[in-house]
N, C-alpha and C positions, 0 to 999 in steps of 0.2 A: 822139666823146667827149661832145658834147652828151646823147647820146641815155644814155648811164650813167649822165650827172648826173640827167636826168629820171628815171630808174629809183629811184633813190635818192630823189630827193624825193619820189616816191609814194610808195613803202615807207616811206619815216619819217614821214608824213602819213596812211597808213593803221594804221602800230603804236602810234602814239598816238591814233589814233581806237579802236582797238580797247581799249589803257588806259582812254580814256576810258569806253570804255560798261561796260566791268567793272568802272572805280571806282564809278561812278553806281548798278550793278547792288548793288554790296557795300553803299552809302550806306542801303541801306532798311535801317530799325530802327522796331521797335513794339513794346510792350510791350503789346498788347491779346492777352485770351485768344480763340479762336477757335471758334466753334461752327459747324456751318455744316450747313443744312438737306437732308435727308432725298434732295432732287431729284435729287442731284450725290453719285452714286457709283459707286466700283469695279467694273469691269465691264459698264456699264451700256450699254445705246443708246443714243445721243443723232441726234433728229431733225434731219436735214443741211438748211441752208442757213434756217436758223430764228434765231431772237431764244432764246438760255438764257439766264435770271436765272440768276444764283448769290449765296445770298445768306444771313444766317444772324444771331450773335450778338456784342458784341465789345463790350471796353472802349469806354467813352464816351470820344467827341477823339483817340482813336488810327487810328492805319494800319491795313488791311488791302491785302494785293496778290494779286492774282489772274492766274496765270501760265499761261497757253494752249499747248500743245505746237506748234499751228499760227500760233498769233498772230506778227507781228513783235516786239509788244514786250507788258510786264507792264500791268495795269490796277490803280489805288490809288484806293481810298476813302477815305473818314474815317466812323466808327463813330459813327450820328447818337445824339440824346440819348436815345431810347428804347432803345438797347444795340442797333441792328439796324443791318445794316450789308449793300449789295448792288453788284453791276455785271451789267450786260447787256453778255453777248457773242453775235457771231455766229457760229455754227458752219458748218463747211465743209461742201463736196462731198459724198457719200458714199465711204468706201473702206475697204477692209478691212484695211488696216493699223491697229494700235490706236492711238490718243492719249492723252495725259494734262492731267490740271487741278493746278496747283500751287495752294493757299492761306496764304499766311503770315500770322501775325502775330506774339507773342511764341514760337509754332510756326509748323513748317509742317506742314499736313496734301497728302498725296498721292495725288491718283486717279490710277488707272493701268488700262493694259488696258480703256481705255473705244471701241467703236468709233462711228462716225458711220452712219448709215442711216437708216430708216425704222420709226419707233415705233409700234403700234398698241393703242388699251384692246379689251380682249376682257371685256365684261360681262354681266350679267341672272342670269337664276335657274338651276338644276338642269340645264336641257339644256347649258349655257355651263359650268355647274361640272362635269359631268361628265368624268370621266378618261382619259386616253388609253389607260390601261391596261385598263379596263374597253368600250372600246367594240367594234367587230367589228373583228377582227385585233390587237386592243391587242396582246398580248401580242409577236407578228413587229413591230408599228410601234415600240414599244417596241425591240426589242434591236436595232434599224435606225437609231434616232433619234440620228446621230452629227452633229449642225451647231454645232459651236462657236460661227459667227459668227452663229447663230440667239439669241437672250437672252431668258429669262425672268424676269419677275419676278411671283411670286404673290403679291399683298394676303391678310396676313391678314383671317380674317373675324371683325370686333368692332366697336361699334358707339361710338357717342357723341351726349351731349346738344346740343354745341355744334360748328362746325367745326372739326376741328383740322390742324393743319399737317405733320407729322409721318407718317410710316408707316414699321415696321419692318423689313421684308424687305428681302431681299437678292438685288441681280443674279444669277442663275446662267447659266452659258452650255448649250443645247441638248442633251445627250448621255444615255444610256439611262438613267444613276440618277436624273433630274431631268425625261426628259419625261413618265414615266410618272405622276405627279401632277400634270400640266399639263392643261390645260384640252383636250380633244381638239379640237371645234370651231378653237378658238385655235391649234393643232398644225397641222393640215393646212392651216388659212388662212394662215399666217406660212413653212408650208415649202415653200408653191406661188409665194408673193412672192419668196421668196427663191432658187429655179430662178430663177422668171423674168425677176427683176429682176434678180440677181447683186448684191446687195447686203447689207449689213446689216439683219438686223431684231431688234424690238425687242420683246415681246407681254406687254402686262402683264393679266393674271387677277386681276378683279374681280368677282367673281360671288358668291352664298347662294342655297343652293335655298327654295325655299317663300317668293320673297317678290313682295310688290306691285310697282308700279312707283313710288309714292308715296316707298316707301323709301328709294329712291336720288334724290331729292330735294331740294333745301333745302325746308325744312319753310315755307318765307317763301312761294316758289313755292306751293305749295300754299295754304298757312291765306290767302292774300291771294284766292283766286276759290274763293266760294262753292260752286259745283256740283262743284270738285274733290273740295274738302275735306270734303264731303257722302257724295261715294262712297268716299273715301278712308276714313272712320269704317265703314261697315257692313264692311270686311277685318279691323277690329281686336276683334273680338268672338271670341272661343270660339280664335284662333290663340294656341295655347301648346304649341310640337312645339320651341320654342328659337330659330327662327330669326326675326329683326326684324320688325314689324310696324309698328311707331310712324313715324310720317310723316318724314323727315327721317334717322332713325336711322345707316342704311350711308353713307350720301351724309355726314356729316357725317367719319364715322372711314376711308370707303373712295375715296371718289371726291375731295373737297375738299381731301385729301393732295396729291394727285397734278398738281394745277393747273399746277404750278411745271414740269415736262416736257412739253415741246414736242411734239404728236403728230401723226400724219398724219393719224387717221382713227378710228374707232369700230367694230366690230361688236357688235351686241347681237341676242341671244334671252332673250325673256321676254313674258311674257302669259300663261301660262297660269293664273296668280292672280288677272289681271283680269278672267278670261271670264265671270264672274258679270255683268259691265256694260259689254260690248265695246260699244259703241256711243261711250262719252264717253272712251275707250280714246287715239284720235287727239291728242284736245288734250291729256291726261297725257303723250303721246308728243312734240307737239309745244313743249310747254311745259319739259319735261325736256330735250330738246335745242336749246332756244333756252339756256335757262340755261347749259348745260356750255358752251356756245361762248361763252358771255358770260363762265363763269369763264376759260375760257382764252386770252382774248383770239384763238380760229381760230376760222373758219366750214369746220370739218372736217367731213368724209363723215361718214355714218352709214348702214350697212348693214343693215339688218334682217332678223331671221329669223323666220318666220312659224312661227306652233306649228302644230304635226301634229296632223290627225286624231286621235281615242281614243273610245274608247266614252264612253257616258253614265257619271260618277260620282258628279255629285251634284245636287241639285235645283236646280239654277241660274234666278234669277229671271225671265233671258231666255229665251226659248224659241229653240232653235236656236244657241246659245250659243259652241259651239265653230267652225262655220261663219261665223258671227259677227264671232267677234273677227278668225277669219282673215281676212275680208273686208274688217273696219276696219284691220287691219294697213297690208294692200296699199292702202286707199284714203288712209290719212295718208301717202303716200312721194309723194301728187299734189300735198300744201300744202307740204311740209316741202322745203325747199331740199337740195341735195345729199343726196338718200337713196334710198335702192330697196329693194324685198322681194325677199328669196331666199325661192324655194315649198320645203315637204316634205311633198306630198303622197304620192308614191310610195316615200317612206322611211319613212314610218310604219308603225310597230306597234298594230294599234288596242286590241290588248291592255296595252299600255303606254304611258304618258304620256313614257317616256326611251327613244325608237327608241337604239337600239346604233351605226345606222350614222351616224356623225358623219364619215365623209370626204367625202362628195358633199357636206354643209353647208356643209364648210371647204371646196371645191373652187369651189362655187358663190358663195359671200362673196369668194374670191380672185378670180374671172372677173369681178364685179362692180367690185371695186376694179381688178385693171387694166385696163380697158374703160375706165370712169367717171373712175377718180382718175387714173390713170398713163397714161392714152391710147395704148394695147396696141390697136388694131384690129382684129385678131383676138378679140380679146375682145367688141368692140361687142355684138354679135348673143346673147351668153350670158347673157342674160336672160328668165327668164319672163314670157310674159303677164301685162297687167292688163287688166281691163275700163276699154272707152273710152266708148262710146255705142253705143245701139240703134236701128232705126228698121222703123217695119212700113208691110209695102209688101202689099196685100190682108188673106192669110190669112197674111202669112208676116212673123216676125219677124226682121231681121238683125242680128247682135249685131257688135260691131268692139273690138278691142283695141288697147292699146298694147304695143310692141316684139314684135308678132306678123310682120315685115315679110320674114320668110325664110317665113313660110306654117306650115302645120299637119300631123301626122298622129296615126293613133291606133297604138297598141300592139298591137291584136290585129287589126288591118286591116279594124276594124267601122265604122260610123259611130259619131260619137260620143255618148258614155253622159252620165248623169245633167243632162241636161239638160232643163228644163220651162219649159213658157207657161203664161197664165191670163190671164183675159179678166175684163170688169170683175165676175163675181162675184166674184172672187180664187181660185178654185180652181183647183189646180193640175194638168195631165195631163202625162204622159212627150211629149216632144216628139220627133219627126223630125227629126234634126239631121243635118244637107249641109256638109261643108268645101268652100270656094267661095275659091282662091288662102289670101286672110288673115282674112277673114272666116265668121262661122258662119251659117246661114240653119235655120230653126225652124221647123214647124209641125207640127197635131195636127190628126188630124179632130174631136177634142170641143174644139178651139177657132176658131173662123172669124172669131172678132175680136180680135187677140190683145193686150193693152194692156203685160204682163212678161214677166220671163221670171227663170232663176234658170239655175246650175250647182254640179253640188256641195255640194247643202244639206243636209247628213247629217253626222253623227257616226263612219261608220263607213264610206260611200261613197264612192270617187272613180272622177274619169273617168278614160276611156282617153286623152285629147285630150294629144296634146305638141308643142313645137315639132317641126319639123326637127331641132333639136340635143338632141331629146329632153329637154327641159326643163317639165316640168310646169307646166299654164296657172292661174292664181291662181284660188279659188271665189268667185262674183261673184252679184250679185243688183242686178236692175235697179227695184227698186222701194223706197220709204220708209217703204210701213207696214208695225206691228207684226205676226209671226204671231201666230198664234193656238193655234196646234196645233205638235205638237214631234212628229217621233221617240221613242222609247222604247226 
C-alpha cells in the first residue's frame, strides 16, 4: 500500500511540475518588434560545438527569447538602448538530423531545417568562382550532385564603402539545379568532407574574378602599413572590366557579413592579380588572414591554392613573375600559423589562366583539411613539397624539403627536369639532378662551385618530380636576388 501512495505522490509532484513550466513558458509576453540578422537562417549549416551569436533589432526595454531545438530551456534578453538586442548560444555535436531556432518577440520568427556540421568560406578570385558546370565533367558532376545535407550559400557579388552587416542570400541545400553555379573548387572540397567525415557541411562562395587581394581587406589593414598601400595603388589604375578594385571594397559588403557564422576553416585561390609584385604577396597574405581571425574571434585553417602556370601575358614589373608568386605562396604557409599550399602544377593549361580541371584542387584542399584540421592519418602524407634548405657538399648542391618524408619520383622515369645551379657569377646551367630517399642532389659540369640553385622558373615549364602519392613538388628558388633576365 505504501508503495501506491509513493506512486501517487510522484505523479502529483511531477503533473504540477509540468503545469508549472508550461505556466512560466505561457508567462513570456513582449511587445518588442523583431529583426534579427542575416547569420541565423533557414536551412543553413551551423558550425558544431562553437559559440552562435544570434542577435538582431528590437524595441528598446522589451523581451526577446530565443528558443534552441537542442537546448533544455529558452534564453531572454532585454533590447539594449541602441535597439540591438543578442544571446550566445552553444551549438551541439554534429548530426544530421535537422534543428530549429525559435525567436520571439511581439512575433515569432522560425528557423527550421537548419543542420549542425562543419562550415567552410570558399573565397578569392576567378579560379574559386569558377562553376561547376563549366569545369571538366561539369556537366556528369552536375546531374550527380544529389547531397541534401551538403548547403550552399553563395554571397552575392556587390561591394560597399563601409562594412556592413547584412548579406542577402539564401541557404540552398546541394542538388543538381543549385550545384551547378556553385563554386567547383568549393564542390569537390565540401563533397570529399563530407564522404569522409559523414557529416554536415556548410560552403559559403565568396569569390570575383579579376580582383586583388587588397580588395577583400578592411581598407584600415591596408591604408595603416605603408608599403602595402603603396602596391596596393599601382592595381587601381586602368582596371575598369567591372569587378572591384578599390582597397576595402568586397571585404566590406562580402566578407564583413559573414563574421557572425561560426566556421571551421577557409580555402582560398587567388593571386593571379597580384603577380605584378609577388614578392610583398606574403604579408598581404598574412595580414588579411590575421585580420579575418581577428574579425571572427577563430584562429581557423586556411588553405591555400597556388596559381598555375600560364604563359607570359603581360609586361609584369617582376621579371619571372608567375614563378614568383607561386614561390611566395608556398613560402608565406612557413609564417602564417595554420595554413598550407595546395600545388597546380600538373593541372595547368598554359594556354589558360582557368585550368578546367577543378577536382584534384578540391580533392587536394580536402586531403589538406583532414590530415591538418580533422586529424584523418591517412591524410598526413597528402601534401606537396616545399622547399626547406640547401647545402653544398663539393661540386654538388643538396636541396631538402618539407613534407617530402615518403620520398620522391618522376613521372616519366627520367631524373628530374627543370632544375639548375649557378655559381657566384649567377648564371644559370641545367643541372644533373639525383633523387637520393627525400632529398635532391644537383650538379653540372659548367658549375664546380655551386652557391643556388632554382626549380621551376618558367612560365610555361614544369617538372617531372612528384611525391610517391603523386603530388607535385612546389617551384622553389634558393636565392634573394633579383633576376635580371625573364623568359619570353
Amino acid at each position: 500500500m505504501n508503495r501506491y501512495i509513493l506512486f501517487f505522490i510522484l505523479l502529483s509532484v511531477f503533473s504540477c511540475s509540468s503545469k508549472e513550466e508550461k505556466a512560466v513558458s505561457e508567462k513570456f509576453v513582449s511587445n518588442s518588434t523583431i529583426e534579427v540578422n542575416s547569420s541565423l537562417k533557414s536551412d543553413m549549416v551551423i558550425q558544431q560545438n562553437s559559440a552562435f551569436v544570434i542577435k538582431g533589432k528590437g524595441t528598446v526595454g522589451e523581451k526577446v527569447r530565443v528558443t534552441c531545438s537542442w537546448a533544455g530551456s529558452p534564453v531572454i534578453t532585454t533590447v539594449a538602448s541602441n535597439s540591438s538586442w543578442s544571446v550566445s548560444v552553444t551549438t551541439p555535436g554534429a548530426a544530421m538530423e535537422p534543428v530549429s531556432i525559435i525567436v520571439e518577440g511581439k512575433i515569432k520568427k522560425t528557423f527550421s531545417n537548419i543542420l549542425v556540421g562543419e562550415v567552410w568560406i570558399c573565397a578569392g578570385q576567378s579560379n574559386m568562382q569558377w562553376y561547376l558546370k563549366n569545369a571538366t565533367n561539369g556537366t556528369e558532376e552536375v546531374a550527380t550532385a544529389t547531397y541534401p545535407k551538403i548547403r550552399l550559400l553563395n554571397i552575392s557579388r556587390k561591394t560597399a564603402v563601409t562594412p556592413q552587416d547584412e548579406f542577402d542570400a539564401q541557404w540552398l541545400p546541394c542538388v543538381p539545379s543549385t550545384a551547378g553555379d556553385f563554386s567547383a573548387v568549393g564542390y569537390f572540397f565540401g563533397k570529399k568532407l563530407f564522404n569522409e567525415l559523414n557529416t554536415p557541411i556548410g560552403l559559403i562562395s565568396v569569390n570575383w574574378g579579376n580582383t586583388a587581394i587588397e580588395v577583400w581587406m578592411n581598407s584600415q589593414w591596408v591604408n595603416s602599413d605603408a608599403e602595402l598601400l603603396d602596391d596596393a595603388f599601382t592595381r587601381t589604375v586602368g582596371h575598369d572590366d567591372g569587378s572591384p578594385s578599390t582597397v576595402g571594397s568586397a571585404y566590406n559588403a562580402m566578407i564583413h557579413p559573414l563574421k557572425g557564422i561560426p566556421v571551421a576553416g577557409v580555402i582560398w585561390y587567388q593571386g593571379e592579380n597580384n603577380q605584378g609584385s609577388p614578392y610583398i604577396y606574403p604579408k598581404f597574405l598574412k595580414t588579411m588572414i590575421e585580420g579575418w581571425r581577428n574579425d571572427w574571434q577563430i584562429q581557423f585553417p586556411v588553405y591555400i591554392c597556388q596559381i598555375a602556370p600560364y604563359q607570359r601575358l603581360w609586361n609584369y614589373k617582376t621579371y619571372y613573375s608567375n614563378p614568383a608568386m607561386r614561390f611566395s605562396q608556398a613560402e608565406a604557409t612557413k609564417t602564417i600559423a595554420k595554413t598550407a599550399i595546395e600545388v597546380n602544377d600538373d593541372i595547368a593549361d598554359i594556354n589558360d589562366i582557368h585550368p578546367r580541371n577543378k577536382k584534384d584542387v578540391g580533392l587536394r584542399l580536402a586531403s589538406l583539411a583532414l590530415g591538418q584540421t580533422y586529424g584523418k592519418t591517412t591524410f598526413n602524407t597528402l601534401r606537396s613539397p616545399i622547399y626547406k634548405e640547401m647545402s653544398v657538399v663539393g661540386n654538388k648542391i643538396i636541396i631538402r624539403f618539407n613534407f617530402a618524408d615518403t620520398g620522391f619520383k618522376t613521372t616519366d622515369g627520367n631524373p628530374p627536369s627543370l632544375f639548375e645551379i649557378c655559381g657566384e657569377d649567377k648564371v644559370f646551367y641545367v643541372a644533373n639532378a639525383k633523387i637520393s630517399g627525400s632529398v635532391i642532389e644537383l650538379t653540372s659540369a659548367n658549375v664546380l662551385a655551386p652557391v643556388a640553385a632554382r626549380m621551376g622558373w618558367s612560365y610555361t615549364r614544369v617538372t617531372n618530380l612528384r611525391t610517391t602519392d603523386n603530388l607535385p613538388v612546389s617551384v622553389f628558388k634558393t636565392y634573394q636576388w633579383a633576376d635580371n633576365t625573364e623568359e619570353k
